[in-house]
Structures are given as structure tokens and as C-alpha cells.
C-alpha positions as CSV (number, residue, x, y, z in Angstrom):
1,X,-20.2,122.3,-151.9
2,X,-23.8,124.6,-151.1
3,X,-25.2,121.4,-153.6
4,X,-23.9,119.3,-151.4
5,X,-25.7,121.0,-148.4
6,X,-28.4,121.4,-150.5
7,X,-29.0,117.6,-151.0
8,X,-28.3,116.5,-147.1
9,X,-31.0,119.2,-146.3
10,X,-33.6,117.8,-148.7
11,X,-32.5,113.7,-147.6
12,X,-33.4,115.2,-144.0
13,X,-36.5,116.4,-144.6
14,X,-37.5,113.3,-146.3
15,X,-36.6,111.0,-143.5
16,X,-36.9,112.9,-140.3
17,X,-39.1,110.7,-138.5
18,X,-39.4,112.9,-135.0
19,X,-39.4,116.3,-134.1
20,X,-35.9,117.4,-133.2
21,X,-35.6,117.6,-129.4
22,X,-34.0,120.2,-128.1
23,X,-31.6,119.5,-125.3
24,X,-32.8,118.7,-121.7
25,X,-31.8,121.0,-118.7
26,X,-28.2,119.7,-117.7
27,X,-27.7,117.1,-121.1
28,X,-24.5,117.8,-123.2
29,X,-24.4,117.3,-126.8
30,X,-21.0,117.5,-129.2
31,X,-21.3,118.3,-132.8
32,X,-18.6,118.6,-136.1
33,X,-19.5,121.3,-138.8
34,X,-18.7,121.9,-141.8
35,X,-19.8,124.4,-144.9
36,X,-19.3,127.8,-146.9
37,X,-19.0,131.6,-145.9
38,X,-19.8,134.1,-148.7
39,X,-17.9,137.2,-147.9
40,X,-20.7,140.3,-148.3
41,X,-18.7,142.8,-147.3
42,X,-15.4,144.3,-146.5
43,X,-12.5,144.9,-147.7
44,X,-9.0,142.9,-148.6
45,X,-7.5,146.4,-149.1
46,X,-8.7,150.2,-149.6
47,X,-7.4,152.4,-152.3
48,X,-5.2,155.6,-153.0
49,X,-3.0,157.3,-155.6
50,X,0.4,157.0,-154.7
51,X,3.3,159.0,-156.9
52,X,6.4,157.4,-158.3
53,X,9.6,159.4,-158.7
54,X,11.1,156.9,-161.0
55,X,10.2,153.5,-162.6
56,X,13.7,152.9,-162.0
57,X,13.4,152.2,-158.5
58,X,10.9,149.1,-158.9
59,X,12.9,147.2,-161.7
60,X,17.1,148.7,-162.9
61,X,15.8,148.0,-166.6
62,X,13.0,150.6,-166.6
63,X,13.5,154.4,-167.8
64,X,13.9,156.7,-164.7
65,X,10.7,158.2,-165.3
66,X,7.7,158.6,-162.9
67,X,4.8,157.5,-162.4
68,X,1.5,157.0,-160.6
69,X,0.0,154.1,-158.1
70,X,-3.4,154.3,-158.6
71,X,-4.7,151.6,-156.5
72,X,-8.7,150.6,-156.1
73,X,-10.1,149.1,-153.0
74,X,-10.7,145.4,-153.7
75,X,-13.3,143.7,-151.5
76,X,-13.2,139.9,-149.6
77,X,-15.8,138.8,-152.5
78,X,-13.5,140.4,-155.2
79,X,-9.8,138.7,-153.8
80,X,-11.0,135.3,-151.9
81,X,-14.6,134.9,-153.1
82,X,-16.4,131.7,-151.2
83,X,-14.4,130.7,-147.7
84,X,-14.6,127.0,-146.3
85,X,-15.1,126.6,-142.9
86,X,-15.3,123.5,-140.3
87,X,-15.1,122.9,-136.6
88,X,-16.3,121.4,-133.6
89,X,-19.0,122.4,-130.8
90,X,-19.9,121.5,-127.3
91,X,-23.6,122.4,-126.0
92,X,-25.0,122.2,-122.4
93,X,-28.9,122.4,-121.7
94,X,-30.5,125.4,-120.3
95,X,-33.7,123.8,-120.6
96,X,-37.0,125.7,-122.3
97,X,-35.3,125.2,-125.9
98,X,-32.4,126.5,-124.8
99,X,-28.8,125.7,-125.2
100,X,-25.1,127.1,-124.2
101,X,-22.5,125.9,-126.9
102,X,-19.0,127.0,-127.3
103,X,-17.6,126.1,-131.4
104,X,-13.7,126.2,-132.2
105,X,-14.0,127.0,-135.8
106,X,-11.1,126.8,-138.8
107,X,-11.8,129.1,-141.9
108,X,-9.8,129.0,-144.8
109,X,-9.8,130.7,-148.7
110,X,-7.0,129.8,-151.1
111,X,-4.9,132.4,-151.8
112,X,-5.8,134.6,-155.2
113,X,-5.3,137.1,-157.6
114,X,-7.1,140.1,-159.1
115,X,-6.2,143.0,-161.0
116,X,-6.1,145.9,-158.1
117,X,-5.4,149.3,-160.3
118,X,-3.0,150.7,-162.9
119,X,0.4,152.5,-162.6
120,X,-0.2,155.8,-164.8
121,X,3.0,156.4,-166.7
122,X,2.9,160.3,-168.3
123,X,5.8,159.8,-170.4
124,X,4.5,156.3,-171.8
125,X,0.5,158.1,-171.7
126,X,-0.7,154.7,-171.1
127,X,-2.0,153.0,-167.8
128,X,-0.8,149.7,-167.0
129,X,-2.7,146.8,-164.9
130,X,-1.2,146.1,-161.5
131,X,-1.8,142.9,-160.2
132,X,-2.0,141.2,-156.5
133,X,-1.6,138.0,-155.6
134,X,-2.3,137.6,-152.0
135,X,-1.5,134.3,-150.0
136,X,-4.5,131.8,-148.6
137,X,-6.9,133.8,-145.7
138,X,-6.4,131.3,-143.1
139,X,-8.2,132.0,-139.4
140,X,-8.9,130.0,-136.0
141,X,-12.4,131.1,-134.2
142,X,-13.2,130.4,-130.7
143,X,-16.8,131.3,-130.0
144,X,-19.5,131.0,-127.2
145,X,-23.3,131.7,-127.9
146,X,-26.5,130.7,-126.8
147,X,-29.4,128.7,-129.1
148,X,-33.0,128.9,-128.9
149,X,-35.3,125.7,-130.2
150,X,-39.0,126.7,-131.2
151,X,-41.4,123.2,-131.5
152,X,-43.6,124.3,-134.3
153,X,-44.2,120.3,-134.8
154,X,-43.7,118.7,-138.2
155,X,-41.0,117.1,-137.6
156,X,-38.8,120.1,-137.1
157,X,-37.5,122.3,-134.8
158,X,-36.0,125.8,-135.9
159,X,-33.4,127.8,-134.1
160,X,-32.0,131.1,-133.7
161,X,-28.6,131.9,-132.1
162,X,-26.5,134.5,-131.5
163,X,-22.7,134.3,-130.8
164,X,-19.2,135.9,-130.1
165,X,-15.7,135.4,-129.8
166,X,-12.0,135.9,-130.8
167,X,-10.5,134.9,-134.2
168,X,-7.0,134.4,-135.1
169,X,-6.0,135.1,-138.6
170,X,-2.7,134.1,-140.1
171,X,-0.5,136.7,-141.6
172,X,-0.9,137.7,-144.9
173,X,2.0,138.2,-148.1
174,X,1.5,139.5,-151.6
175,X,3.0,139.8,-154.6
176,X,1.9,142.5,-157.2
177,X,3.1,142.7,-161.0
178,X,3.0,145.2,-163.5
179,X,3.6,143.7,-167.1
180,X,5.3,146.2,-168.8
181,X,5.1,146.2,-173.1
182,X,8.0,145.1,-174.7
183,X,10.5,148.1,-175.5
184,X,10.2,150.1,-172.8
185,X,13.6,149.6,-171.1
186,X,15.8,146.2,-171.0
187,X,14.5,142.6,-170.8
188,X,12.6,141.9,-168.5
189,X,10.7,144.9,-167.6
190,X,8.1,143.7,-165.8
191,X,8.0,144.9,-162.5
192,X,7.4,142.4,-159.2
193,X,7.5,143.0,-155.9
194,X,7.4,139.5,-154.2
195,X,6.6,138.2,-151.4
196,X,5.5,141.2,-149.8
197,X,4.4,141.6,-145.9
198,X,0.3,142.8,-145.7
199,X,-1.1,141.6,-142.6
200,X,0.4,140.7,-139.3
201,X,-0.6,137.8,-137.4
202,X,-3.7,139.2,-136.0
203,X,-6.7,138.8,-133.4
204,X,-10.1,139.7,-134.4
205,X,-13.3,140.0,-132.9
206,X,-16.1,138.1,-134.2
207,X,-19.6,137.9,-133.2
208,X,-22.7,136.0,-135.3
209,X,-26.2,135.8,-135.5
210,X,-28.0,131.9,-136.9
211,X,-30.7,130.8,-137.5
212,X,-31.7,127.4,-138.7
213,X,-33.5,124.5,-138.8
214,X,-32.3,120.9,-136.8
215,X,-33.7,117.2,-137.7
216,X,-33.7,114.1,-135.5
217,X,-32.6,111.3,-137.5
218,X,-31.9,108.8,-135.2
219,X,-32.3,108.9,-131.5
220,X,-29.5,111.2,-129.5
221,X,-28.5,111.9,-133.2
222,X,-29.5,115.2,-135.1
223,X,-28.5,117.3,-138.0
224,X,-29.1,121.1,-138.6
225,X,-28.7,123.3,-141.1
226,X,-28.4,127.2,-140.9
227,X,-27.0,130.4,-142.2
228,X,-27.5,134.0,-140.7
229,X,-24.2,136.7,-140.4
230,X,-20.7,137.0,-139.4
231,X,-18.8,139.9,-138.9
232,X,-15.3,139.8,-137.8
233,X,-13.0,143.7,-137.1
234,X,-10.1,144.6,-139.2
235,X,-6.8,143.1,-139.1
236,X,-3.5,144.6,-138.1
237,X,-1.9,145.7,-140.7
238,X,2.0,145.3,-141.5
239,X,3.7,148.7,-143.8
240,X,7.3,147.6,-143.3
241,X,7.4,146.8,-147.7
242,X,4.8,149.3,-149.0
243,X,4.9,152.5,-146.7
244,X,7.7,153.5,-148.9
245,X,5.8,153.0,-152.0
246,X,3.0,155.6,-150.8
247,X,0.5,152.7,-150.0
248,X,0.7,152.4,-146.1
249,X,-2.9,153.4,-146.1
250,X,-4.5,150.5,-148.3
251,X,-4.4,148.0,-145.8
252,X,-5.8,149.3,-142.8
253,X,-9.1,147.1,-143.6
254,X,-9.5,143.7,-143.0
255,X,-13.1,143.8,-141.3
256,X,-15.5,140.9,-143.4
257,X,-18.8,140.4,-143.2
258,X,-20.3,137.3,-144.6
259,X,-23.4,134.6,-144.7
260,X,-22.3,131.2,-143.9
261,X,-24.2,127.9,-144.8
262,X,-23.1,125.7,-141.9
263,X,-24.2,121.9,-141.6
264,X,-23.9,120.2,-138.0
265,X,-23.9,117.0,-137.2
266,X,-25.1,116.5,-132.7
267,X,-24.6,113.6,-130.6
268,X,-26.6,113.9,-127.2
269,X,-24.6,112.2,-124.0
């Protein structure tokens, strides 16, 4: 997808054939977007060392021995990685290069898995790999800003733009595993704990900072490109499956910060 962006951006610049004219004082413009976030910081989950009384208690086959959660905080870039994002946008004309424009954004990652510590098991003296699998990271963002145009001529016109708003993120599940080696208790010893409850439904605030570049390719008709950050708070987190296991702490993150590459297609009215 960023090649994609990459060769709309370059097409642009080739055929631009006016300067990008910002919108007049009191002229309305709607737009569709579409691109990438990169998540560049935090976290899916924090981590902590949680004791086991018995190995029993996660899987009837296993030895009633105990053991030891030790869980490492995994970040948005190491669960979800890249994040798709698309929307639509409304603008009104302050006039000066400036604009109003309120965006209804949907952001979605498919759901993924990563290795997210060991269980320590004294009696076995080895450490085994626990796994999550956590379901897609799928939001709604409704956000107001304002833009600024600069005409620096050649057949450009750069932007900056800041922006806030609320976003709703779905709820989220897990499922971790622990492959256990073969002889240690009955078949199967594995142990999986599915479909477990993370995050609630939650509302997050979000607030953003662009800054970009727009092309006129047609008249009343204008692309831009731009990136800058995003930063939405922490989710609300839901304990009722692993604040018995020890581990009610992990998930009281949620907050991401990322650099999107967004791509907007304007129609002046």
C-alpha cells in the first residue's frame, strides 16, 4: 500500500498543472481518504510475573505443580504492526489559507499473534513460550481540526493541520497457548485459554498533528498527501478472565501513537 501512495504522489507531481488553491472564505469542499498508520508507540499489553499454584488448574492432564507467568509488555508495532485506515471529510473556508474540516475515520489491523513471555516451571527447570493471539484492532474516529495552506508557487501548496476528537474502539479477545513437551502429563497438554475478554468496548481520545502537501489536478478537484502523528489514550480494560491468573495488571495500556500516510481525494462545491 505506501507504494501505492508512493506512485499517486509522484503521478501528481508530474501532472499538476496549477497551484492547489486553497479554499475561499465560505466554499465547502468533501473529500474520501484512505492509507496506513505505523504504530510508534504504545503498548497492546504491559508485563508482570504472576505465580501459579498448580499447572493443574489451566489444563486436568498437567502435574499439579506450580509455576510462573512471566509476561513481557508487547507493543502496537510488535502485536498489530501497520493499521489501515479510511474515511470521509467535510471542509468549510476560513479564508487566508485556512480551512475547518471535520473527518469520520475507520481504522482497522487484522488480528495477530506473538510470543508474549514464558511460564517458568521449577519442577520441569525449563521455560515454555506463551503465546497470544489477539482479535482484529478495529476503531471509529470522529475528528474536527483546522488546516493551513502556504502558496510557495510551483504548483503546490503545503499544509499543516492539527486535529482532535473521540475514537471508538471495538472490544478486544485473546487466546494464549502454552505448548507443553510431550510427556509431561496426559494427551493433550497444551494449555489454551480461549477466547479470552481484554478490552471493553471503549472511547478514546485522539488528537493529530499533519502536515502535507495538496495538488490541483483538475479544476474544483485536488489530491493531497500527508503524514505527521496520532496519539489516541488507553483503553478500558476488561479483568473478568485474567485477574485470577495474577495478570489484571497487563492490560491497563492501550494508548498508541503512530505516523499515518493518508491520501485525500477534494471536491470543491
Amino acid at each position: 500500500m505506501k507504494m501505492l501512495f508512493a506512485c499517486l504522489a509522484a503521478t501528481a507531481l508530474l501532472i499538476a498543472p496549477a497551484l492547489a488553491k486553497p479554499l475561499a472564505s465560505g466554499q465547502f469542499s468533501g473529500a474520501i481518504t484512505g492509507g496506513v498508520e505505523n504504530p510508534i508507540g504504545g503498548d497492546v499489553h504491559g508485563g508482570t510475573n504472576a505465580p501459579l499454584a498448580s499447572l493443574a488448574a489451566l489444563n486436568p492432564n498437567l502435574p499439579a505443580v506450580n509455576a510462573e507467568l512471566r509476561i513481557q509488555a508487547r507493543s502496537f508495532e510488535d502485536i498489530y504492526g501497520e493499521a489501515a485506515s479510511f474515511g470521509v471529510e467535510g471542509a468549510y473556508g476560513l479564508g487566508g489559507g485556512r480551512e475547518l474540516f471535520g473527518a469520520l475515520r475507520a481504522i482497522e489491523a487484522e488480528e495477530a499473534q506473538a510470543q508474549v513471555g514464558q511460564a517458568f516451571v521449577p519442577a520441569l527447570s525449563a521455560s515454555l513460550p506463551v503465546f497470544g493471539r489477539f482479535g482484529a484492532f478495529q476503531a471509529l474516529s470522529l475528528e474536527g481540526g483546522v488546516r493551513q495552506y502556504f502558496d510557495l508557487g510551483g504548483g503546490f501548496a503545503p499544509y499543516i493541520g492539527g486535529r482532535v476528537g473521540l475514537t471508538q474502539v471495538d472490544g478486544i479477545r485473546a487466546t494464549f497457548t502454552v505448548p507443553v513437551p510431550a510427556g509431561v502429563g496426559a494427551e493433550p497438554n497444551d494449555i489454551a485459554l480461549n477466547n479470552v475478554r481484554f478490552y471493553d468496548d471503549s472511547t478514546a481520545f485522539t488528537v493529530g498533528l499533519d502536515v502535507g502537501v495538496s495538488f490541483e489536478l483538475a479544476p474544483g478537484f485536488s489530491v493531497g498527501l500527508d503524514t505527521g502523528l496520532r496519539y489516541q489514550s488507553g483503553l478500558k480494560d476488561d479483568d473478568r478472565d485474567i485477574g485470577a491468573l495474577g495478570l489484571a495488571s497487563i492490560n491497563n495500556e492501550g494508548d498508541r501513537l503512530s505516523v499515518p500516510l493518508t491520501l485525500r481525494a477534494a471536491f470543491r462545491f
